[in-house]
N, C-alpha and C positions, 0 to 999 in steps of 0.2 A: 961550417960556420955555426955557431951560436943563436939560438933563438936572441933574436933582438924584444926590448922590453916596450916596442912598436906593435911587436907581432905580440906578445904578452897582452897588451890594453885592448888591441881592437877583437880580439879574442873573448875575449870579457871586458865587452862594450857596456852589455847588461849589468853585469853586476858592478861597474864602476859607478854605471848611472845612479843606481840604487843605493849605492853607499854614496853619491855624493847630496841623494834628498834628504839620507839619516841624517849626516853630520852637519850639513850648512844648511837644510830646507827647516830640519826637523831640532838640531843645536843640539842632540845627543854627543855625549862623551866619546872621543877616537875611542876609547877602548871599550865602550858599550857596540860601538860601531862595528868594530872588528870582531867581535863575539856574535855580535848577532848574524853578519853577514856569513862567519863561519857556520854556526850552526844552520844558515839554509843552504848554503852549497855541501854541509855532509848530507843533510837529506835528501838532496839531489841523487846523493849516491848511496842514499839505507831505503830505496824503495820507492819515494815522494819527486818523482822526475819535474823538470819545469819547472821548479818553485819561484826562481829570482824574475825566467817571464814573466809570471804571473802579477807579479810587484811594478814590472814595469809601466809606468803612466799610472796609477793609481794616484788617487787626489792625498794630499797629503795626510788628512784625518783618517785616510782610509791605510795607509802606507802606518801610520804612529798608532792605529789602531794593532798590528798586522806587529809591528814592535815591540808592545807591548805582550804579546801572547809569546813572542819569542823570548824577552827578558823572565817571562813566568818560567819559559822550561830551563834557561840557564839557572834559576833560580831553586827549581825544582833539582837540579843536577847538584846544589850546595848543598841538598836539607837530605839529610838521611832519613827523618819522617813527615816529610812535604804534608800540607793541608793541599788535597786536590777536590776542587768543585764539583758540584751534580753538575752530571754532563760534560765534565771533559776537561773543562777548562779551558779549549782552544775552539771555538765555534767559527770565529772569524777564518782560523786558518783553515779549517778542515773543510768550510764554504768554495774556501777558495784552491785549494786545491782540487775540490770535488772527493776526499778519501778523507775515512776516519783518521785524525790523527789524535793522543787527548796524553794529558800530561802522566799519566797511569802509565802509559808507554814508557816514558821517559825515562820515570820510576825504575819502572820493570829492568829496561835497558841500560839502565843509569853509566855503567864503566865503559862499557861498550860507545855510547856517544860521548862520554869527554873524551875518552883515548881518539875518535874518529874526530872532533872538535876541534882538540890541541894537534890531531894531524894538519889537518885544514890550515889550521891559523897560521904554523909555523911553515907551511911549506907551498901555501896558496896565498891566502889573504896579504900578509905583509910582503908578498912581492907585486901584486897587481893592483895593489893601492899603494905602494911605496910613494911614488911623486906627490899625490894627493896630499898623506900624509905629511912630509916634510913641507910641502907649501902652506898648510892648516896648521901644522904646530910653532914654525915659523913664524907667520903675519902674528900669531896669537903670544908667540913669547910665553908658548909650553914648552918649550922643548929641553928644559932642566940647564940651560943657558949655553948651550953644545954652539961650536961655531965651527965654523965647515962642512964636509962632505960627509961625513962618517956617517958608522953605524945613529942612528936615531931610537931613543927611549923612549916608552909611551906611558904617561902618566895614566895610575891605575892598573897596572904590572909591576913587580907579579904578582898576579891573580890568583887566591888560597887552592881554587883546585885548578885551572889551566895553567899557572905557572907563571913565567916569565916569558916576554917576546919582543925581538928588537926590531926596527926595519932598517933593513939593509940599506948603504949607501947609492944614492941615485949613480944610473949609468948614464956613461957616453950614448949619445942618441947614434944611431948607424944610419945614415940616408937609403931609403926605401927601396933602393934600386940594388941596395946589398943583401936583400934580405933571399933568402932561400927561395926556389921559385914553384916547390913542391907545393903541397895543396896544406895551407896554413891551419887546418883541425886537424891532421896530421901530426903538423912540428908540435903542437902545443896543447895537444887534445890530454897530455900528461898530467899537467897542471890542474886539472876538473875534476883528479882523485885522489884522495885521500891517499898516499903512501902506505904501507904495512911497517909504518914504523913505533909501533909499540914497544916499553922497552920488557924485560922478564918481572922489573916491579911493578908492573900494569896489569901484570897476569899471575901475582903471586898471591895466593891464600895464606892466612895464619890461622892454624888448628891448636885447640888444649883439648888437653884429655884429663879425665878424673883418676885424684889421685889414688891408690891403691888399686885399678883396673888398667894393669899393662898396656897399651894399645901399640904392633908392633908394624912399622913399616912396611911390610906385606900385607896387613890387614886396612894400613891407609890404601895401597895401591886396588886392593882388592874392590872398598867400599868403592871409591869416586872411579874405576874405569869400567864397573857393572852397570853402576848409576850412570854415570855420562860419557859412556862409549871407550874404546879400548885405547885411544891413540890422546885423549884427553888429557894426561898426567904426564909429563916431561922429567922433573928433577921431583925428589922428595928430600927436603934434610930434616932427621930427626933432632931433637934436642938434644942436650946433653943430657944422661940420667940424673936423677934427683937423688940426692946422696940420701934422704932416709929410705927413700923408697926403690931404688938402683931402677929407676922407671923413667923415661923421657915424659915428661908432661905439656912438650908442645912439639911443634914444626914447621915449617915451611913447606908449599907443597908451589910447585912451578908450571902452571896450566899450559893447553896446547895454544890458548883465544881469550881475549878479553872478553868474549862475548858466553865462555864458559864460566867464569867469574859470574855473568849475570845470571846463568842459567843455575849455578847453584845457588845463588841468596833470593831468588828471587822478588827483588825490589825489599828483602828484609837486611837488617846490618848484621848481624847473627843465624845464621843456620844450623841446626841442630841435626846428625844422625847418630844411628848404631851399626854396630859391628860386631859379631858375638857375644851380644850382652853387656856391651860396651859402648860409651857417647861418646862422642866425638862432634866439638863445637869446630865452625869456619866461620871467618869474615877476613873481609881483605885486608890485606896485608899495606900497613901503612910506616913505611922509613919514617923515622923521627930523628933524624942526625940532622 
């Protein structure tokens, strides 16, 4: 039988709670809501365990205080050259966690937590807030005038770097006595992580090289799996050659990890190396179709 969306809520009892003080205690946006609640259940899972207890029963000043330092790192995740504060930027959160946390990190991490964010959103958030959501956008007559069951749109998606996201249509409720009789953090303890579903444009560099300084597919393979280990580089595709110069002057280079992305720019939008007396620029690789 199917995980009922029974066994979904009481599972993340916590975290319902907490996004229901954002939205109707606190009158934040569904889709500031669902961003923010995303980014503390990925930290749950990048090292920062317990974050949404922590939130639980907090007075509401303390709670929109605690929001605010989250909307700074969603924030910090859109600026390629964020203004980050003496001392962190995040004191509230990093109090309450007990662990440094500070928006530097963010930086540093930047691909690595949208890709872990936009996992969360689409594959956690809009299913255990689903009912929430369609009751809230409903009574309020957001909901872009949608009548029925369906799919539901959230005003303020898609979002320039998390994208687009829908929530699914409300289920048939299953009576309690149908449900699985196994031990329920088991059936559902799925839901609490993030997927590994990155797609290859999430982990793709784009390189130029200087023109009249060849720079030849072996000597890309060669720089970045010396620098960042042997299993790091997946696909490379060269340019095409440059008709005065019969020389490829860019490429696509197809990483092992989004979190190899971060490790090469680190927290910069341009990376610079050499290669036999040769440069060779990286930043990530951005579809514009």
């Amino acid at each position: 039988m199917p995980i009922t969306e029974s066994q979904i809520h009481l599972f993340h009892k916590m975290d319902r709670e907490v996004f229901c003080c954002l939205l109707l205690k606190l009158s934040l946006e569904p889709s500031q809501c669902l961003l923010i609640m995303s980014l503390w259940l990925w930290l749950e899972n990048a090292g920062y365990p317990n974050v949404v207890p922590q939130l639980v029963g907090l007075s509401n000043p303390l709670l929109n205080a605690m929001a605010k330092e989250a909307q700074a790192c969603l924030q910090c995740l859109e600026d390629d050259s964020p203004r980050i504060p003496r001392g962190g930027g995040l004191p509230l959160t990093s109090t309450l966690l007990e662990k440094e946390i500070t928006l530097q990190l963010f930086h540093l991490k930047r691909f690595t937590a949208i890709a872990g964010i936009k996992s969360v959103l689409n594959n956690v958030s809009v299913r255990i807030f689903s009912d929430i959501l369609h009751n809230v956008l409903s009574i309020n007559n957001i909901s872009g005038g949608r009548s029925g069951n369906g799919p539901l749109p959230i005003p303020g998606f898609p979002h320039p770097v998390f994208g687009n996201v829908t929530v699914p249509p409300l289920m048939p409720e299953v009576p309690a006595e149908l449900w699985w009789s196994d031990d329920l953090e088991d059936n559902v303890s799925w839901s609490s992580r993030p997927s590994d579903d990155v797609r290859d444009e999430d982990k793709t560099m784009f390189l130029t090289f200087s023109r009249g300084f060849p720079v030849s597919e072996a000597e890309v393979l060669q720089l970045f799996t010396t620098n960042f280990g042997e299993s790091s580089v997946r696909v490379i595709n060269m340019g095409e050659p440059d008709a005065a110069n019969e020389q490829p002057l860019f490429a696509t280079m197809v990483l092992d990890s989004v979190a190899t992305v971060d490790e090469i720019l680190m927290g910069k939008r341009i990376a610079k190396f050499k290669i036999n007396g040769k440069h060779i620029w990286a930043r990530k690789y951005e579809n514009r179709d």
